[in-house]
N, CA, C and O atoms as a GROMACS GRO file, in nm:
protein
  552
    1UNK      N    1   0.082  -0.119   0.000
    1UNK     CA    2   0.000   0.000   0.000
    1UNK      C    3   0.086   0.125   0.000
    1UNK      O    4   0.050   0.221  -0.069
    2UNK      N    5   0.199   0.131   0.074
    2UNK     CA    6   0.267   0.253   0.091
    2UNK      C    7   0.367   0.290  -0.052
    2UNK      O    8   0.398   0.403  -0.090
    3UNK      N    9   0.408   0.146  -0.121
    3UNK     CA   10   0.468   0.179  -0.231
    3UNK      C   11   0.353   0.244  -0.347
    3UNK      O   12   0.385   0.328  -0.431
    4UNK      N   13   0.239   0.197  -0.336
    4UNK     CA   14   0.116   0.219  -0.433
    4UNK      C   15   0.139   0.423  -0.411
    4UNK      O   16   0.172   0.505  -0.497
    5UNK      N   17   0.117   0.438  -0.317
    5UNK     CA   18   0.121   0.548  -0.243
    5UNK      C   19   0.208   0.650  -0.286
    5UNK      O   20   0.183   0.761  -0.332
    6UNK      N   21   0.305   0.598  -0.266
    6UNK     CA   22   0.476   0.662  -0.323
    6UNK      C   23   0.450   0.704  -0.426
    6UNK      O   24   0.430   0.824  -0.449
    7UNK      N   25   0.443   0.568  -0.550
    7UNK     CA   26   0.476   0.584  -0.678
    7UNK      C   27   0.326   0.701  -0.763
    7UNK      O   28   0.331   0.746  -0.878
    8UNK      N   29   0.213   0.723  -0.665
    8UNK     CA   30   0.151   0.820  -0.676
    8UNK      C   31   0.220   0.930  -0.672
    8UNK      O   32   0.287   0.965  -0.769
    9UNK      N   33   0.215   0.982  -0.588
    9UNK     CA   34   0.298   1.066  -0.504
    9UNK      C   35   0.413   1.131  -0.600
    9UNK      O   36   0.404   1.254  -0.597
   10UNK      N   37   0.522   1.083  -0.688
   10UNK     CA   38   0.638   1.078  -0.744
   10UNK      C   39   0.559   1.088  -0.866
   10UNK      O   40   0.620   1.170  -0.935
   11UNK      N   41   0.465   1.050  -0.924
   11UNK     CA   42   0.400   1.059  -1.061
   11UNK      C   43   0.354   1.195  -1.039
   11UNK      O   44   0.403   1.289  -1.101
   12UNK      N   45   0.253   1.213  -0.945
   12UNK     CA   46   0.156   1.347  -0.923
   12UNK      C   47   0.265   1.475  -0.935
   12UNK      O   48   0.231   1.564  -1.013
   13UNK      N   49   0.375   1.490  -0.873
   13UNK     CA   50   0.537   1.572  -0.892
   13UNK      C   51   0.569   1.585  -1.022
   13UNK      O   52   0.596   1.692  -1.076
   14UNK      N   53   0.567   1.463  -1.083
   14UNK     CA   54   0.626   1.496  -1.225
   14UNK      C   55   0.566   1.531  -1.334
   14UNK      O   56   0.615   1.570  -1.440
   15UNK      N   57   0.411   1.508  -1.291
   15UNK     CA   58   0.292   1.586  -1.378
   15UNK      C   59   0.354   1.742  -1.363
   15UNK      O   60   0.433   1.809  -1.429
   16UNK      N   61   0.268   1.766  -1.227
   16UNK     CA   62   0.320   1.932  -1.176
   16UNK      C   63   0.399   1.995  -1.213
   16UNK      O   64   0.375   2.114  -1.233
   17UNK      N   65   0.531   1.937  -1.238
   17UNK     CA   66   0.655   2.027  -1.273
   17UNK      C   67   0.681   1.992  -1.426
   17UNK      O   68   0.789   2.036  -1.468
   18UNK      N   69   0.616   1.933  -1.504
   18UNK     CA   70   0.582   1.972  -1.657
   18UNK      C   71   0.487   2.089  -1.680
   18UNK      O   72   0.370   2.094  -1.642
   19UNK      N   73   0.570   2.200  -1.761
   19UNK     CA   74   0.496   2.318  -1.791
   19UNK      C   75   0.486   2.323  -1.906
   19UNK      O   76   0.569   2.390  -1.968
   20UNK      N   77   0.365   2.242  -1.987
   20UNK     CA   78   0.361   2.255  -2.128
   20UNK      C   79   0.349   2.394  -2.188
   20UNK      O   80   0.429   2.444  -2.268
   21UNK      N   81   0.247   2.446  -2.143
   21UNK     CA   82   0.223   2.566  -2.211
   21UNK      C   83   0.383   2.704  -2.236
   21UNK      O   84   0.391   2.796  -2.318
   22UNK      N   85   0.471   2.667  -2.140
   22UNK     CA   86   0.558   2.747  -2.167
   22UNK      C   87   0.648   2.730  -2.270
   22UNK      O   88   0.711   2.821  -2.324
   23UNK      N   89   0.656   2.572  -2.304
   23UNK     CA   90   0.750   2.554  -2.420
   23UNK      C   91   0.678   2.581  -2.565
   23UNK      O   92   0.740   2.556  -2.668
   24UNK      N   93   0.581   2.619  -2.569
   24UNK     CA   94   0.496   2.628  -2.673
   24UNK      C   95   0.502   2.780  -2.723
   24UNK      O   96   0.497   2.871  -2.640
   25UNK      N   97   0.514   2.811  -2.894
   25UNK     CA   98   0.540   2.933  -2.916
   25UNK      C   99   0.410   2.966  -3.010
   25UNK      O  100   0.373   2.856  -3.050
   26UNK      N  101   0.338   3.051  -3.054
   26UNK     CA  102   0.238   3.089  -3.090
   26UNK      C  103   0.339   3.126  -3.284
   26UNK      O  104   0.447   3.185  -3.286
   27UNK      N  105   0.298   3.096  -3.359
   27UNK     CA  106   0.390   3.118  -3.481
   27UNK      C  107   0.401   3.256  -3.536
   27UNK      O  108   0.471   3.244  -3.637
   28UNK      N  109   0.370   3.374  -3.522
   28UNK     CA  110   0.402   3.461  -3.516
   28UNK      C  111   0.521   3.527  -3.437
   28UNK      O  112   0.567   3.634  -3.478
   29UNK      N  113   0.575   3.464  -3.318
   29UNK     CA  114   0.642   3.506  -3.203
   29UNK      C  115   0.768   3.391  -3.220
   29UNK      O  116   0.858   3.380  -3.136
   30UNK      N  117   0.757   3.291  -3.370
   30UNK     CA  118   0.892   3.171  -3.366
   30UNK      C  119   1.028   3.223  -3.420
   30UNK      O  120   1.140   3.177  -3.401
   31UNK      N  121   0.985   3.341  -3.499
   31UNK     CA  122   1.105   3.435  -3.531
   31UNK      C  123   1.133   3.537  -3.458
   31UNK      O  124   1.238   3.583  -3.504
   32UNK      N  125   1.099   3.600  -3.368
   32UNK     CA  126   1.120   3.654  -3.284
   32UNK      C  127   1.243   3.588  -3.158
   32UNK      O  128   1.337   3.649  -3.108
   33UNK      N  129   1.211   3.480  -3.139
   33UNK     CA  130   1.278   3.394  -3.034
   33UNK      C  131   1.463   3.384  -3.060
   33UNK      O  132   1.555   3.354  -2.984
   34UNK      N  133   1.459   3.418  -3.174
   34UNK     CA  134   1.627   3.437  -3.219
   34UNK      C  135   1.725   3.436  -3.136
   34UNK      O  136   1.725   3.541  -3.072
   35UNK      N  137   1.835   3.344  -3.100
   35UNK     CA  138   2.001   3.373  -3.069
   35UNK      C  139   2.080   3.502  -3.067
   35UNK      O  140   2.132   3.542  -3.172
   36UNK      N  141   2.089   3.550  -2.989
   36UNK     CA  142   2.204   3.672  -2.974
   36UNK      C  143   2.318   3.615  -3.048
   36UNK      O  144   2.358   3.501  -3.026
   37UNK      N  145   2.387   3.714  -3.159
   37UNK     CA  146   2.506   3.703  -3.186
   37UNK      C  147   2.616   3.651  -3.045
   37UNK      O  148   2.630   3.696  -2.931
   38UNK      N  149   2.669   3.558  -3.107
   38UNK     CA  150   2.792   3.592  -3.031
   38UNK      C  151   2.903   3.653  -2.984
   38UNK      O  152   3.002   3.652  -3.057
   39UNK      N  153   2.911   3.723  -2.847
   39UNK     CA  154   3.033   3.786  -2.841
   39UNK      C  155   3.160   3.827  -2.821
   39UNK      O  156   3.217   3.932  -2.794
   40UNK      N  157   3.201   3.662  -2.854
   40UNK     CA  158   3.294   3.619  -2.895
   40UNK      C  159   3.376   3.609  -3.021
   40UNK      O  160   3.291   3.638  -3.105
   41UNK      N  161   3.487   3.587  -3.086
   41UNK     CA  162   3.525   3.572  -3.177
   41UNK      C  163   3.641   3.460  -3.202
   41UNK      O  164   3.754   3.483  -3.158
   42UNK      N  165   3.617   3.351  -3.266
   42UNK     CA  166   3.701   3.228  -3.238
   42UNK      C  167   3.818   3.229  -3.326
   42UNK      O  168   3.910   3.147  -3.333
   43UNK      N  169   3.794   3.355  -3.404
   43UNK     CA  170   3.875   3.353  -3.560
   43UNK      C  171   3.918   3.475  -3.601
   43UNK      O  172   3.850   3.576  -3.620
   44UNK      N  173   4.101   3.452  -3.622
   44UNK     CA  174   4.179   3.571  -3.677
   44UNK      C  175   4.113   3.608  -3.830
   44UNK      O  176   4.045   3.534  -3.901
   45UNK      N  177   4.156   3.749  -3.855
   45UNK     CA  178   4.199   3.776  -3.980
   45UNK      C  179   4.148   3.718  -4.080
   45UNK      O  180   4.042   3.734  -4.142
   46UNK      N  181   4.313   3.583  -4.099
   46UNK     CA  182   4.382   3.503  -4.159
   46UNK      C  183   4.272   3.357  -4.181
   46UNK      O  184   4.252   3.272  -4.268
   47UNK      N  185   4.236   3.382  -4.086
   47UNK     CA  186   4.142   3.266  -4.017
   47UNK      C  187   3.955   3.242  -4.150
   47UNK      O  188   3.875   3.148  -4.147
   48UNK      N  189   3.952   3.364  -4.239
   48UNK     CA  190   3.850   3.337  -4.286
   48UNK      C  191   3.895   3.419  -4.456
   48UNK      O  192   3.987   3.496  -4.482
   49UNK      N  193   3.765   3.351  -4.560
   49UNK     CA  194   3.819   3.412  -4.697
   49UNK      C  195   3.697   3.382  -4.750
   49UNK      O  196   3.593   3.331  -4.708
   50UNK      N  197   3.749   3.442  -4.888
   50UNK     CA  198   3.650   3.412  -5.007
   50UNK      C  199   3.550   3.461  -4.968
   50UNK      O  200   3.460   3.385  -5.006
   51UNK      N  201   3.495   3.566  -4.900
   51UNK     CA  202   3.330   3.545  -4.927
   51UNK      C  203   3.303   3.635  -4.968
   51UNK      O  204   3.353   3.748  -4.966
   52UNK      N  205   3.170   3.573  -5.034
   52UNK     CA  206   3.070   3.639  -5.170
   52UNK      C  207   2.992   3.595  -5.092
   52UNK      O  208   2.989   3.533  -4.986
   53UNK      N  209   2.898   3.658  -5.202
   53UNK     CA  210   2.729   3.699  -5.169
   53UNK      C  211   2.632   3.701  -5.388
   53UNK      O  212   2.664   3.752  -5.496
   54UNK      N  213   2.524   3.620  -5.341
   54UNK     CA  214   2.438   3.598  -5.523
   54UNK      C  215   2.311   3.585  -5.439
   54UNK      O  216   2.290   3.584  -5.318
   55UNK      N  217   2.225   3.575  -5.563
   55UNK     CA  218   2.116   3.519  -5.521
   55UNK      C  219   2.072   3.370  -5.632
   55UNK      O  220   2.113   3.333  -5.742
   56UNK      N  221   2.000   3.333  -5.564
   56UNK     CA  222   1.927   3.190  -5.616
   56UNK      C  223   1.809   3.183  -5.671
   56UNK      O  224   1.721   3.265  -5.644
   57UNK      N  225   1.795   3.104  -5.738
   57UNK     CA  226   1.695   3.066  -5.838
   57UNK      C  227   1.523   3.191  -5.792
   57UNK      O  228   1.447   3.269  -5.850
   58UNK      N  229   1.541   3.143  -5.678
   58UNK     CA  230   1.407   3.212  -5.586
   58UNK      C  231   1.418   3.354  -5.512
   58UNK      O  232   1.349   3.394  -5.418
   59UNK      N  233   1.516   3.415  -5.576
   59UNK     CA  234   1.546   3.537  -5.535
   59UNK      C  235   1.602   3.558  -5.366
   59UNK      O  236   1.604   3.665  -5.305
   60UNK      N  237   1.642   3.436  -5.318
   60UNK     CA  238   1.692   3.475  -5.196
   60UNK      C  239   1.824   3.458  -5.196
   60UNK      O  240   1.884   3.390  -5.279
   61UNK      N  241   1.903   3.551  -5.050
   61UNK     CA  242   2.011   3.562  -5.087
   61UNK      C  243   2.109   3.459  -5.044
   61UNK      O  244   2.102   3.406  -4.933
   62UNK      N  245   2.208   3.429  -5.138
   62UNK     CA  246   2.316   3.288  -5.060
   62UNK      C  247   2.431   3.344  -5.027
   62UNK      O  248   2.480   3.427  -5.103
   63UNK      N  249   2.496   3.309  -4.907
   63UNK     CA  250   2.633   3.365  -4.866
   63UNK      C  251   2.724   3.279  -4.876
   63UNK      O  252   2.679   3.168  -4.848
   64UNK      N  253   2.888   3.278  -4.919
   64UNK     CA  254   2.975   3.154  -4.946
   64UNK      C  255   3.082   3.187  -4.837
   64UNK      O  256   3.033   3.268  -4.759
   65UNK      N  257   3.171   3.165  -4.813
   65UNK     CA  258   3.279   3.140  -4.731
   65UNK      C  259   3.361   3.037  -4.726
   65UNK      O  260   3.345   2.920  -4.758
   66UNK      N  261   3.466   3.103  -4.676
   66UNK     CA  262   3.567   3.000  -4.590
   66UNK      C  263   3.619   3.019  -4.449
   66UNK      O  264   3.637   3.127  -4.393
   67UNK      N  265   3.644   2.885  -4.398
   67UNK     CA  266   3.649   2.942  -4.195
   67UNK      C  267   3.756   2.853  -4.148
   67UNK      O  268   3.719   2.736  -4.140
   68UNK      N  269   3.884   2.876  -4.113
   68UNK     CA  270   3.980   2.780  -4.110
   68UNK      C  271   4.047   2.744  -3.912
   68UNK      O  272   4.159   2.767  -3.866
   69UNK      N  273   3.969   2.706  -3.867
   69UNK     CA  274   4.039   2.644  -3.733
   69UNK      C  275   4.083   2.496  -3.750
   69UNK      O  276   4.051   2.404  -3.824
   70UNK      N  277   4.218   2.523  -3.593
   70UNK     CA  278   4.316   2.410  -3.568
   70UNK      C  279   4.250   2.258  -3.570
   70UNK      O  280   4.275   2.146  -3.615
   71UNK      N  281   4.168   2.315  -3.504
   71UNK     CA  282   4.102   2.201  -3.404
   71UNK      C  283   4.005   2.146  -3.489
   71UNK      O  284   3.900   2.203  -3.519
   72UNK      N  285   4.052   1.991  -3.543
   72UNK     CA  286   3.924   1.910  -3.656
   72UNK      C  287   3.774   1.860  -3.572
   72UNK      O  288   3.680   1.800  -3.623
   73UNK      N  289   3.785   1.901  -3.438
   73UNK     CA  290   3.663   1.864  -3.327
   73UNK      C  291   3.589   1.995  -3.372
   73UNK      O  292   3.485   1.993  -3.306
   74UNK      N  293   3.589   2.074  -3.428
   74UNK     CA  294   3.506   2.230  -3.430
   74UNK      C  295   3.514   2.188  -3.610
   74UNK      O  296   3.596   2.115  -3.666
   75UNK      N  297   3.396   2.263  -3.670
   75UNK     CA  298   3.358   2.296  -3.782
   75UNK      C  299   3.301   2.433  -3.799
   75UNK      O  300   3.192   2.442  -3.744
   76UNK      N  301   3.347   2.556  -3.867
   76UNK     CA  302   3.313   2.653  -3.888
   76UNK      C  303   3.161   2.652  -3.961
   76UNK      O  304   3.134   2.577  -4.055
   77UNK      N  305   3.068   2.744  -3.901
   77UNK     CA  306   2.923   2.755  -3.971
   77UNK      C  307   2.906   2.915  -3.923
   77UNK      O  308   2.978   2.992  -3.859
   78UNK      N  309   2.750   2.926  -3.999
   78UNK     CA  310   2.727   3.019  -4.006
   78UNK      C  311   2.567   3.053  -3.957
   78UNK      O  312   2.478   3.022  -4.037
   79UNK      N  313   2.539   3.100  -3.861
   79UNK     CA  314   2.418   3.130  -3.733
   79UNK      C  315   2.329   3.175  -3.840
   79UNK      O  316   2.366   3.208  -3.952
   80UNK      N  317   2.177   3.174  -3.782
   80UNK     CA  318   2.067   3.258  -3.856
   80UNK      C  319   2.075   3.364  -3.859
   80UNK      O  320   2.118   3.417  -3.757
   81UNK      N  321   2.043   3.436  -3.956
   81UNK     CA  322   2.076   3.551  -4.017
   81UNK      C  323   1.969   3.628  -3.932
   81UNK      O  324   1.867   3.568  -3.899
   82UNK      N  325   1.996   3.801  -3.883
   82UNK     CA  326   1.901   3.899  -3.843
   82UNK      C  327   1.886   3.978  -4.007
   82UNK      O  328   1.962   4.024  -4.092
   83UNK      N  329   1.748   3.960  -3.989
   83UNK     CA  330   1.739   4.094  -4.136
   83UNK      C  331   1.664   4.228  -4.061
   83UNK      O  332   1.561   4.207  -3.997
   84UNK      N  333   1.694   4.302  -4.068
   84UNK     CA  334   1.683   4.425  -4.066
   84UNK      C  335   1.664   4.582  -4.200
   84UNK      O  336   1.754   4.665  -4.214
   85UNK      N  337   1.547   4.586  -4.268
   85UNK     CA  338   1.564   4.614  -4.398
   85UNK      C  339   1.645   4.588  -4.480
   85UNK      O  340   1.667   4.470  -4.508
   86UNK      N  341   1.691   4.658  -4.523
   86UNK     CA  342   1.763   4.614  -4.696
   86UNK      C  343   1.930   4.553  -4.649
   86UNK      O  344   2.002   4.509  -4.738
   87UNK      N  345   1.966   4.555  -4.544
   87UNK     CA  346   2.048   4.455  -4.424
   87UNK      C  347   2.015   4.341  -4.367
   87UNK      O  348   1.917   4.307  -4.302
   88UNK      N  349   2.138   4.269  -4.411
   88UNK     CA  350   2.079   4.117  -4.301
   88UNK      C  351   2.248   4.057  -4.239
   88UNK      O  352   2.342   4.050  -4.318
   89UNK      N  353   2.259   4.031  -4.143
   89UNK     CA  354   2.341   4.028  -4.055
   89UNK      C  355   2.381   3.856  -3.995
   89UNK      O  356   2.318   3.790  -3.912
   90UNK      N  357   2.491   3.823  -4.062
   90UNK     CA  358   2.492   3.700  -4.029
   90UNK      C  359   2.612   3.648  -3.906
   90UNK      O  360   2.720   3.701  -3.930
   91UNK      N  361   2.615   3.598  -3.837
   91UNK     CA  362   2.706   3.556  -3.778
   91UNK      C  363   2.809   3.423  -3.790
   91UNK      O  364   2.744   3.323  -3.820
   92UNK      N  365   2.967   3.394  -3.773
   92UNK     CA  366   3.054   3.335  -3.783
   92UNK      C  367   3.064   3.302  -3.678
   92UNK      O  368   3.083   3.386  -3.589
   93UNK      N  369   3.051   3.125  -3.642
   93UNK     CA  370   3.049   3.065  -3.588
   93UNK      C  371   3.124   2.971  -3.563
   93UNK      O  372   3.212   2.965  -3.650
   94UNK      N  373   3.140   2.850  -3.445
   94UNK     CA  374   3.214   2.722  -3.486
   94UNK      C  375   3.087   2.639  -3.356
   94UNK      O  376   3.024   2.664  -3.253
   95UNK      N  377   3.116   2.531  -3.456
   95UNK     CA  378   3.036   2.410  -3.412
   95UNK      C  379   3.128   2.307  -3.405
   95UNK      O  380   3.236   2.313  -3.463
   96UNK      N  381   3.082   2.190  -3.320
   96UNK     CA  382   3.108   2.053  -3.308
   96UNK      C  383   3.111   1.987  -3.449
   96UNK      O  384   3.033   1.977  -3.545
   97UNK      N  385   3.224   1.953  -3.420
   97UNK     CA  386   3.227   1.825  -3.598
   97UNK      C  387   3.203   1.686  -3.573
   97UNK      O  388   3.279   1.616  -3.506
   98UNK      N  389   3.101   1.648  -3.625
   98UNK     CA  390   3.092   1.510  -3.581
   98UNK      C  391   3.106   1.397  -3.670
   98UNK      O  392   3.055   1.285  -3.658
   99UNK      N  393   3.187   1.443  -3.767
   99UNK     CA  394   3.209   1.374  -3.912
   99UNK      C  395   3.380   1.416  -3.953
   99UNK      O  396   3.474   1.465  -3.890
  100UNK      N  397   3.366   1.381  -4.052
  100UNK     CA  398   3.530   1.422  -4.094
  100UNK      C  399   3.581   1.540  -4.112
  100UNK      O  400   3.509   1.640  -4.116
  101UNK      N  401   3.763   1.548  -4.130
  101UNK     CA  402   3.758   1.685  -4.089
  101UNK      C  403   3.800   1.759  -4.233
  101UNK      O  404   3.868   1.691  -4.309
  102UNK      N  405   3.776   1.848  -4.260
  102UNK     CA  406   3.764   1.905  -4.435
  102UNK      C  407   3.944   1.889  -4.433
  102UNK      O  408   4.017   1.848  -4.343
  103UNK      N  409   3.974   1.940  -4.571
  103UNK     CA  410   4.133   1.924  -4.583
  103UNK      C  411   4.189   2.074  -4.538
  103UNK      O  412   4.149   2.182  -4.583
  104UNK      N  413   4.278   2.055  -4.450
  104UNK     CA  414   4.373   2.140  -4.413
  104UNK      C  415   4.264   2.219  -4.327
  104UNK      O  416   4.301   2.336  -4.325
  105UNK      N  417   4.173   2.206  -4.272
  105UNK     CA  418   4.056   2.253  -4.143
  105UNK      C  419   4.009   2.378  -4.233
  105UNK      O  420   3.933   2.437  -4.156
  106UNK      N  421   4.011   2.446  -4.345
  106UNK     CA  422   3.922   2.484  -4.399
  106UNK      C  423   3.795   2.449  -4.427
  106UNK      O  424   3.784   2.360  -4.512
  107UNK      N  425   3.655   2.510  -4.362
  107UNK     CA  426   3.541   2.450  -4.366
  107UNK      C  427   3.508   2.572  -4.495
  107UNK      O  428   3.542   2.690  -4.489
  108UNK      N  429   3.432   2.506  -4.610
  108UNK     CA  430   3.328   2.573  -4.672
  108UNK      C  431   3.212   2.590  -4.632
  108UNK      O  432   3.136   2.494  -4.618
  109UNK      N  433   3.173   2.714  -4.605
  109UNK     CA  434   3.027   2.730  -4.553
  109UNK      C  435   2.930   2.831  -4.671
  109UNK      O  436   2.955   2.921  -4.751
  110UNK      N  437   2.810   2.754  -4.626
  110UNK     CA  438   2.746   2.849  -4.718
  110UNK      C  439   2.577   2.859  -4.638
  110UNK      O  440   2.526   2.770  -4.570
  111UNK      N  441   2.523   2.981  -4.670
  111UNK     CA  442   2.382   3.032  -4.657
  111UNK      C  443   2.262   3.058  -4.720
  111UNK      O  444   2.264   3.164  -4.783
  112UNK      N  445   2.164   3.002  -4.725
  112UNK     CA  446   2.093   3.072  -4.787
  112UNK      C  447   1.991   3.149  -4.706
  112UNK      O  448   1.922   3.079  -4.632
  113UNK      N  449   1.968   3.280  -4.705
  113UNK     CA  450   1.888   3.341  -4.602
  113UNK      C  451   1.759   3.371  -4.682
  113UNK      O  452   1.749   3.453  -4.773
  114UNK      N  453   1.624   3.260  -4.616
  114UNK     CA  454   1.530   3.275  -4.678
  114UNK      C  455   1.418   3.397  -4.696
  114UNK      O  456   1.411   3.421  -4.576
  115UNK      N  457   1.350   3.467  -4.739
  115UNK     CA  458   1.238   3.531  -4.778
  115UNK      C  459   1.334   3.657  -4.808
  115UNK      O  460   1.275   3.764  -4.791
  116UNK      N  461   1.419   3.665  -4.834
  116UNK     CA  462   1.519   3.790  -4.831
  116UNK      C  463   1.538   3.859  -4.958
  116UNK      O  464   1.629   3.939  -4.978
  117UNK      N  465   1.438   3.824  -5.054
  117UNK     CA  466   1.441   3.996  -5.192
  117UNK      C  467   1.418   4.085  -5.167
  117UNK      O  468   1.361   4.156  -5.250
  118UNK      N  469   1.448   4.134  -5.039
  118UNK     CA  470   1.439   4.286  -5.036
  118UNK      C  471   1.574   4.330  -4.977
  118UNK      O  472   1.598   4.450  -4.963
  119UNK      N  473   1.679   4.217  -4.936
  119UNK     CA  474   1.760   4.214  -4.926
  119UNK      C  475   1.890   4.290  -5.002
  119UNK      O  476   1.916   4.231  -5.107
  120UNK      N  477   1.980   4.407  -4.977
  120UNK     CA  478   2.081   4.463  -5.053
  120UNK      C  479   2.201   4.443  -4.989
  120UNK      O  480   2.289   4.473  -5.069
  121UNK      N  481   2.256   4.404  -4.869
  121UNK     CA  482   2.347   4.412  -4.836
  121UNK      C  483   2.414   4.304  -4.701
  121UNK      O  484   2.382   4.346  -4.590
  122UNK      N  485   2.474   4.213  -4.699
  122UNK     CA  486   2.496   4.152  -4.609
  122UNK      C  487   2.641   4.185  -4.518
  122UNK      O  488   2.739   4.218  -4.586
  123UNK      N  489   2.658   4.177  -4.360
  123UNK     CA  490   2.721   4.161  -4.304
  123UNK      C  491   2.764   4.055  -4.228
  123UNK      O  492   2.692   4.022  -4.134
  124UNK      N  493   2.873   3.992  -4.251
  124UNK     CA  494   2.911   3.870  -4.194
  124UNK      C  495   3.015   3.916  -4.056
  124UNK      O  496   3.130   3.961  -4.059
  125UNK      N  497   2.927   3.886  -3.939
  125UNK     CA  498   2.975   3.949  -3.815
  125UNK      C  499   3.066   3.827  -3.753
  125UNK      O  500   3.017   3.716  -3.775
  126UNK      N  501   3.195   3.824  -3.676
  126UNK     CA  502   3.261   3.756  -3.593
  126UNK      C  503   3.254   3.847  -3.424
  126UNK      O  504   3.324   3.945  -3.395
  127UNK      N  505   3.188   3.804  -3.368
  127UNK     CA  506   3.181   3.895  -3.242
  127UNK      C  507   3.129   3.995  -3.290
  127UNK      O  508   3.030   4.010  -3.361
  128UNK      N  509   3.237   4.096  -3.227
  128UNK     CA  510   3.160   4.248  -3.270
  128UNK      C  511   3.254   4.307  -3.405
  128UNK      O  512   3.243   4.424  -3.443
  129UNK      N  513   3.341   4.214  -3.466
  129UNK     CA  514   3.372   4.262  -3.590
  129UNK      C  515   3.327   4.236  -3.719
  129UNK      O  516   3.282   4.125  -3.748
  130UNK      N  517   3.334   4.305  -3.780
  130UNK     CA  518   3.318   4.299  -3.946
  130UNK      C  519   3.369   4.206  -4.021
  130UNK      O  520   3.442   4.273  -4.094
  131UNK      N  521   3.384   4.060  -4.065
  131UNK     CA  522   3.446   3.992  -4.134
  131UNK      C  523   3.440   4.032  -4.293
  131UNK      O  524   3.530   4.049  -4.374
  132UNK      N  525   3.311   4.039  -4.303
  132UNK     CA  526   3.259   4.056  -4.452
  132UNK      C  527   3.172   4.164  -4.476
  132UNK      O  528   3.067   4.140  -4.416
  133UNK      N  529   3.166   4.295  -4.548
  133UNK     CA  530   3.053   4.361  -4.580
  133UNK      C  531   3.058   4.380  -4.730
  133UNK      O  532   3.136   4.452  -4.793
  134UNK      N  533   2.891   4.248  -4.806
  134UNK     CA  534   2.900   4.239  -4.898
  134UNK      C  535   2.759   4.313  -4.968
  134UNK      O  536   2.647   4.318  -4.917
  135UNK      N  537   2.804   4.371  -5.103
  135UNK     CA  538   2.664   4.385  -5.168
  135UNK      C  539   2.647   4.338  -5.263
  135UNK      O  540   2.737   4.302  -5.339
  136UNK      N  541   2.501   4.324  -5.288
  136UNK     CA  542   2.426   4.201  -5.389
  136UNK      C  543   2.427   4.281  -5.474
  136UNK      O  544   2.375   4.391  -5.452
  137UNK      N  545   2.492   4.248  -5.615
  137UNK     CA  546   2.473   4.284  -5.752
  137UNK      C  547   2.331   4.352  -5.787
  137UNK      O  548   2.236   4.336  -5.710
  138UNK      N  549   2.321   4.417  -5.887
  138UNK     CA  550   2.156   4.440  -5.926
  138UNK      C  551   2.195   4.350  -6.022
  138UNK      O  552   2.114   4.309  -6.106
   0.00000   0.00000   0.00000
């Protein structure tokens, strides 16, 4: 009887302290919820290249790069983009590699930042610096 009791008891707790309604986002408010840039910067200079900026078939804009760290456990990427009118603001990143490591730890990265034809100008941010400030062809 007292275990019957318990294992009530320990169920009724773990109901309670599930708060569905808070993990739940209303879809208007799912872009809003966005990542703060980071303000950090994992990468010299030297450390990044090549990047351009086109657009794609569907008029949105694609960003290319290169991101070169030591360490084949990290893979260079690139965060969701903030758009802000005819600006959209991307951030340089490094992630966990959980696959192989590119040659010579140069990662190719690339973006496509969706609904973005109104898009003219991208900034590719590392922390609080400027890596890239590119503009889209007419």
């Amino acid at each position: 009887m007292k275990a019957r009791v318990l294992v009530l008891a320990v169920a009724v707790a773990a109901i309670a302290g599930c708060d569905q309604t808070g993990d739940e986002q209303p879809a208007a408010n799912a872009g809003a919820a966005a990542k703060p840039h980071p303000s950090y910067c994992f990468y010299t200079d030297a450390d990044t290249k090549w990047w351009s900026v086109s657009r794609d078939k569907s008029g949105n804009v694609l960003v290319k790069g290169k991101a070169h760290l030591d360490d084949s456990r990290y893979r260079g990427e690139l965060a969701q983009p903030e758009i802000a009118g005819p600006q959209a603001t991307l951030s340089l990143t490094m992630a966990e590699n959980r696959s192989y490591a590119s040659p010579d730890n140069w990662w190719d990265m690339s973006f496509t930042i969706p609904a973005s034809a109104s898009v003219e100008s991208v900034a590719v941010m590392c922390g609080a610096k400027t890596v890239a400030a590119l503009k889209l062809p007419r």
